[in-house]
N, C-alpha and C positions, 0 to 999 in steps of 0.2 A: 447740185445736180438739178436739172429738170425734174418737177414734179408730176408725174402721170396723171394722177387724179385731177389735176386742170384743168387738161381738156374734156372731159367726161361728165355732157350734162346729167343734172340731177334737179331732182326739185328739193331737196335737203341741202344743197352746196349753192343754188340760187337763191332759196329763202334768208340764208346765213350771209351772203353777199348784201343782199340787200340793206339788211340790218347793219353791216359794218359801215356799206359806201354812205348811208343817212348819219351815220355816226361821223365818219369820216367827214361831212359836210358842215358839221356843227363844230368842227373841231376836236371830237374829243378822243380819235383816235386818227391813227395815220391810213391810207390808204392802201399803203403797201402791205402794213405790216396785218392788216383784215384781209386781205386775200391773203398772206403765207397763214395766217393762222386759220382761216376756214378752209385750206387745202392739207392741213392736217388735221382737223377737226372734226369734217363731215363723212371722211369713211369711218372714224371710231364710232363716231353716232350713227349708221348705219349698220355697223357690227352688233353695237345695244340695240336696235331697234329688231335684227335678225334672231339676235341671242332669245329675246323677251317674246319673239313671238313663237321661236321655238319652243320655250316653253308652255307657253297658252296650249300651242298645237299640242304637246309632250300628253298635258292633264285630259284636254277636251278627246285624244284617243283613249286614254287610260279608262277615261268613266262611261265612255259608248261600248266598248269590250271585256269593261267588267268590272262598274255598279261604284257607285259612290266610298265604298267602303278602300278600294282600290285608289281612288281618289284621295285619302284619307289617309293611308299610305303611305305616298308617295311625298304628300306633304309633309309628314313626322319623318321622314329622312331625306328632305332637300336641306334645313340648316346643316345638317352633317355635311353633307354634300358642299355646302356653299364656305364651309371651314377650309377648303382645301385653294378656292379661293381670297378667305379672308389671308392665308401663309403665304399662297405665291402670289396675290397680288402687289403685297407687302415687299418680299424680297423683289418682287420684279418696279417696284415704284425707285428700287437703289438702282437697278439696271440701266432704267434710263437714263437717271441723274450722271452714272458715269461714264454711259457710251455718247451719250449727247456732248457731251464733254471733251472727250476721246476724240468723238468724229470731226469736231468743227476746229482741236487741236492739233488732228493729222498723227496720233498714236496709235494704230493700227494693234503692235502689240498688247498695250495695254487696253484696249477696247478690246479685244478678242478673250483676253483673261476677265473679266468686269462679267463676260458674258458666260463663260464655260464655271467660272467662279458663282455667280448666280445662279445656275443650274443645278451646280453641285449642291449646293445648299438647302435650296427646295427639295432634290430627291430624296437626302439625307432627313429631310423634316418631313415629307409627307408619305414616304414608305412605312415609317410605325403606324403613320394612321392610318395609313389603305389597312392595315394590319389587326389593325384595334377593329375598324368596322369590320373587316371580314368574320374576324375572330366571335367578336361580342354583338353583331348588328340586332337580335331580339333584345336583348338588354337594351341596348343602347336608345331603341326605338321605344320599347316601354317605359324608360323613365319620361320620355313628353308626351306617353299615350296609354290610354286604359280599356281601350275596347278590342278585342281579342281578335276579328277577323283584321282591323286596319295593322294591328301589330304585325300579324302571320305576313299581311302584302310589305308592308315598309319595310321589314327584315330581310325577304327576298329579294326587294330591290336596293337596300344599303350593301346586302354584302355580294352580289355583284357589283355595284358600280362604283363599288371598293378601289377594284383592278385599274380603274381608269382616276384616282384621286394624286398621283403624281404625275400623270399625263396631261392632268389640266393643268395643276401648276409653272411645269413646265412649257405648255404651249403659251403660257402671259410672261414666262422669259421669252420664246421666240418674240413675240407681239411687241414688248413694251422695247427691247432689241433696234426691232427697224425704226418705228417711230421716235428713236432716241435718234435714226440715224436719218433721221428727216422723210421717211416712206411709212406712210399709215395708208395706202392705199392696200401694198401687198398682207398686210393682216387681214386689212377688211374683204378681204376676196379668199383670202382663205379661211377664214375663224367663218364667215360668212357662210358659206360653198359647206364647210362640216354643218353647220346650221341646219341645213337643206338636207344634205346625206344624211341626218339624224331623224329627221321628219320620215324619210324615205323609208329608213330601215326600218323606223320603228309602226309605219304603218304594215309593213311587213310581216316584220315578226305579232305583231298583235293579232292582223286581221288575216291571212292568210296561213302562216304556221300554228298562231295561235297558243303561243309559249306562254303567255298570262307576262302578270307584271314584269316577268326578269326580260322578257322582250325590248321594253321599254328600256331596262340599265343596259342590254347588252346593247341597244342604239347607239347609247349616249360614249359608251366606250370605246365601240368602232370609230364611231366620229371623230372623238378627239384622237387616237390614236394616229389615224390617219389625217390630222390634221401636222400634228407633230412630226412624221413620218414626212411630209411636204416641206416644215421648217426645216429638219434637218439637211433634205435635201439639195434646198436653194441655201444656204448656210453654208455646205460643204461643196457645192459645184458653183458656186453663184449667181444663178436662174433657175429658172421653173418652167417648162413648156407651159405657152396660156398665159402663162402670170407675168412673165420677163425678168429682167436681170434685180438681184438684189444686192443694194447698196454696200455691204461689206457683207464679208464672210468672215468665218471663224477658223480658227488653228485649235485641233486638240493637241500638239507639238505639246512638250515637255519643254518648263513647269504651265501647264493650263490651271492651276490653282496655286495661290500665294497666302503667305500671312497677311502681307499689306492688303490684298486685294478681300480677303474675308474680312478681315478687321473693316474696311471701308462699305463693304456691304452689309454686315450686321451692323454697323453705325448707323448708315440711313435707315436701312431697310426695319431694323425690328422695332422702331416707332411703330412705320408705319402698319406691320405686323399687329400690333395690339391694338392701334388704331380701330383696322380690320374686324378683327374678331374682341372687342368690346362690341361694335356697332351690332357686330351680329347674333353676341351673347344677351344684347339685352332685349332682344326678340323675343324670347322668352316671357322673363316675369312681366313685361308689358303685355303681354295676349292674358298674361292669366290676370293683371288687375285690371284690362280690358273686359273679361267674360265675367268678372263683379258685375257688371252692368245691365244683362239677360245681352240673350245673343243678338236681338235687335242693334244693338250699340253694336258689339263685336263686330257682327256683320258691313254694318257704314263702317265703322272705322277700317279694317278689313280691305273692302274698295276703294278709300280713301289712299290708303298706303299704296295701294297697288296703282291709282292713279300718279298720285306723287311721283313713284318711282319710273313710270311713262315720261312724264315732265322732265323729269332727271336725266333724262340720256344725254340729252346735249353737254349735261357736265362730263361727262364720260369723255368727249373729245375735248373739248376745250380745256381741261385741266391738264391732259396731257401733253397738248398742245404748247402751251405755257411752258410745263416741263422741258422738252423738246428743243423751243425756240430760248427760254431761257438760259437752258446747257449750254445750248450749243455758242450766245455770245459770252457766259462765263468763262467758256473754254476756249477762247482767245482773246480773255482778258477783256473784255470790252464791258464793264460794271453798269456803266450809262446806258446802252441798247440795251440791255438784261433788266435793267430797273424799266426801260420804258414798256421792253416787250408785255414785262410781267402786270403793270397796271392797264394798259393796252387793250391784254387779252381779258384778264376780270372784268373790265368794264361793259368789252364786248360780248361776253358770258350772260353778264348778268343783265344786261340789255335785252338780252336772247329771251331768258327766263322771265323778265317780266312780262313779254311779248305772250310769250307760249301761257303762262298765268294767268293773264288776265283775258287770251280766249276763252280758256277751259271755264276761268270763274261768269264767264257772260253765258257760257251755255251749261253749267255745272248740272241744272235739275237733268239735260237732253243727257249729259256723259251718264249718269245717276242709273237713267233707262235705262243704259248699255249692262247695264249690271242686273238689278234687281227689277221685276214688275210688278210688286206687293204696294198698290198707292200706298198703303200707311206708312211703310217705312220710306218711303222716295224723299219725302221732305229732311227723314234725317240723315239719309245718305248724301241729300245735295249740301249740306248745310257743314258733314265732315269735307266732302271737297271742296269746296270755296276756302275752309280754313286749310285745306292741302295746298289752295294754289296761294294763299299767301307764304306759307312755310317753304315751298319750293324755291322759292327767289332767296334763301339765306340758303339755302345749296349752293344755288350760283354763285356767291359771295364766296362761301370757304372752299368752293374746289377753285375757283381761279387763285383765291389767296393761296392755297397748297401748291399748286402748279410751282410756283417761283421756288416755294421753301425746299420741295421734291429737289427740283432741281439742284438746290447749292448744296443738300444736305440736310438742312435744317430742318428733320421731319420729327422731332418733338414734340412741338406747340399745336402741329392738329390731332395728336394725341390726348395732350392735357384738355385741348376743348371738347374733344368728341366724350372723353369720359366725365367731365363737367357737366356737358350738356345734355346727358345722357342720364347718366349715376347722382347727380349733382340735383339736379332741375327736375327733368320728365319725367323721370320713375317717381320721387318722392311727390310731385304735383298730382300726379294722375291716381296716386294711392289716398295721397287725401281726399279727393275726390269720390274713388270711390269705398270710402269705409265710413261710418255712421260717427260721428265726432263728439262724448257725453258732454256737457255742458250746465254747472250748476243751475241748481230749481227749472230746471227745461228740458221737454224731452229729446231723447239722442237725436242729431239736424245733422245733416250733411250739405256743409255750406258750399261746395264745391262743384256737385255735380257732374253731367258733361261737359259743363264749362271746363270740367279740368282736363278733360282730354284733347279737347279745343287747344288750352294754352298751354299743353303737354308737347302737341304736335308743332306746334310753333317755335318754344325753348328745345323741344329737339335738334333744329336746325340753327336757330337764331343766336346760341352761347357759340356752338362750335366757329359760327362764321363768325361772331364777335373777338372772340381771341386769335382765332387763324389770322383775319383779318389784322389786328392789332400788332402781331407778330410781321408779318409783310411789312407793316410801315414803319416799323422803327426802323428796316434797311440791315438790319444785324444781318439777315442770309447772306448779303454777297461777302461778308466778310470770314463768314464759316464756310464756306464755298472755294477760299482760298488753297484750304485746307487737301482739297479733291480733285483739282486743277492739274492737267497732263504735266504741268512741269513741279508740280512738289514733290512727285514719286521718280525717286534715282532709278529707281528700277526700270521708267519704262525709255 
């Protein structure tokens, strides 16, 4: 089909061409295949860039309407918040592997079950936990916090924003859906567009009604809701006034759930699942052997991550992107286009990332400003970014590596390396670091330092892309990939 987002300038889909057709000129990718993949790349990184500033916007009202402590909050119940995340972005990383698949196989049926089978699954997982937060959210929020007013606000906004923890999940089945079915334009205008309505409502409800923190969850609710409410929509009519026609629709028709179809979604998908939520479980004991350090350190580190994760959007599209273009030649058989798309699109990734890195690192002290104004600590906030923008470029590395694996199935091995690289590496580095180490006839020394958090945040990224990476080249995925392919299933 013709891709919408095409014709649509931008300076985010121009930047990303440019980099490809330089690419393209040296060789070392095709020209074709940098525009199909920066014409599904650049609305998802636009979606991350709307998502990320929704949030900034979310906190910077929170703490103008009511005091740091509110701030503090809000913060001790966004990992809960972001669990619901880590589950459906998990099962929706199987979604696309199999509608991408579907789509470019021409199984209509089986692409419509892949999709309502995926939904099923997320609601069935994340209804207990809307359930658990609503139920328990002061507990829940006191076990990662001790100061009594941030407890009171973070418990009012976990257990409202409770209601809306299967609503996200399943708006990243709608998402990951079309972009399997070659359209990452129509998420990015809707996941986008709720973006905005969330800002909206919630300057609303803060500064005008004046509801206090729960304002701010019932934003974040309406939002997705009505974002969801949109998918279902163009899904079940196949358009959307404004947005235009979407690529397939779905059938709830009987049987809309299968054993084969669950069995091939908990295959891929609960790698990716724990993937998810390791990554985002070990946010934790890393803050607290981070605050060993006095808050000076926490703090740079702190800005550091949150720079990173700026850097990182681009993997946001491009991984999927790979997924996407990858399915879709597995799923007519074509092993050769799938093998080229898949080193193609990493290269072009990570081309991307070193680009975006090695700005950031040429003006790291001026980003440093954007955050903190205290000169004494500027040096050591610049000093965590620069090692944020080396670290960032083995992002690029394992999400374009994951792109291919997503797609055939094979989402195991960026499990094994994220809890490697994680569990394995940067927790036990950064603790040596920071604990006093005794050492015969000498007083206790701590050979480590912030050096350790330096090479903490590096093997953070650096293990996971080394194995992800390792996994891609042996070429095993297209062969597990076999396995998922419109014509292995009689069924469809």
């Amino acid at each position: 089909m013709a891709f919408r987002s095409s014709d649509v300038p931008n300076p985010v889909r121009w930047l990303l061409l440019v980099v490809g057709y330089l690419l393209a000129r040296v060789g070392v990718i095709d020209a074709r295949r940098a525009e199909r993949t920066t014409d599904l790349a650049w609305p998802r990184i636009v979606t991350g860039i709307a998502r990320m500033s929704k949030s900034a916007a979310d906190v910077a009202m929170v703490g103008i309407a009511l005091g740091p402590a509110a701030i503090a909050g809000v913060g001790l119940a966004t990992p809960y918040w972001g669990l619901a995340f880590a589950v459906g972005g998990g099962v929706a990383g199987a979604t696309i592997s199999l509608v991408s698949q579907r789509y470019s196989g021409g199984t209509a049926a089986g692409l419509s079950r892949a999709v309502t089978t995926s939904g099923v699954i997320v609601a069935m997982s994340l209804l207990p936990l809307a359930a658990v937060y609503g139920m328990g959210a002061e507990r829940l929020i006191a076990l990662v916090g001790d100061d009594a007013a941030a407890i009171a606000f973070g418990a009012d906004y976990l257990r409202v924003v409770a209601v809306g923890v299967p609503v996200a999940g399943l708006n990243l089945i709608g998402s990951r859906t079309l972009v399997g079915a070659d359209d990452a334009w129509t998420p990015m205008v809707l996941r986008a567009g709720g973006a905005v309505v969330n800002v909206a409502l919630n300057a609303v409800l803060l500064f005008v009604l004046e509801v206090g923190v729960v304002g701010a969850a019932i934003g974040t609710v309406v939002a997705n809701a009505l974002v969801l409410a949109a998918f279902g929509i163009g899904f079940t009519v196949g358009r959307l006034p404004l947005v235009g026609a979407f690529p397939v629709t779905i059938s709830i028709a009987w049987p809309f759930v299968t054993g084969d179809e669950i069995r091939d979604v908990l295959t891929i998908g609960m790698p990716l699942v724990f993937t998810n939520v390791a990554r985002r479980a070990a946010q934790f004991p890393m803050l607290a052997i981070v605050a060993l350090f006095g808050p000076n350190v926490l703090a740079a580190y702190v800005v550091a991550r949150r720079v990173r994760d700026l850097m990182d959007t681009p993997g946001w599209g491009f991984s999927l992107a790979s997924s996407s273009l990858v399915g879709q030649e597995l799923g007519t058989g074509d092993e050769g286009d799938a093998d080229a798309y898949g080193r193609e699109v990493l290269w072009f990734g990570t081309s991307v990332y070193l680009v975006s890195g090695a700005l950031v690192l040429v003006f790291a002290e001026q980003v440093g400003r954007l955050f903190v104004s205290d000169p004494s600590i500027l040096p050591l906030v610049t000093a965590f970014i620069a090692v944020a923008c080396v670290s960032v470029v083995f992002r690029g590395v394992s999400g374009g590596a994951t792109g291919p694996l997503r797609a055939s199935g094979d989402t195991r091995w960026p499990f094994y390396g994220q809890v490697l690289g994680l569990y394995g590496f940067a927790l036990p580095v950064a603790l040596v670091g920071a604990v006093s180490i005794p050492v015969p006839f000498l007083e206790a020394v701590t050979p480590l330092g912030i050096g350790a958090l330096y090479a903490a945040l590096i093997l953070e990224t650096f293990v996971p892309a080394a194995v992800t990476y390792y996994r891609f080249a042996t070429g095993h995925w297209k062969a597990i990939s076999r396995a998922y392919r419109p014509d292995s299933s009689a069924s469809d």
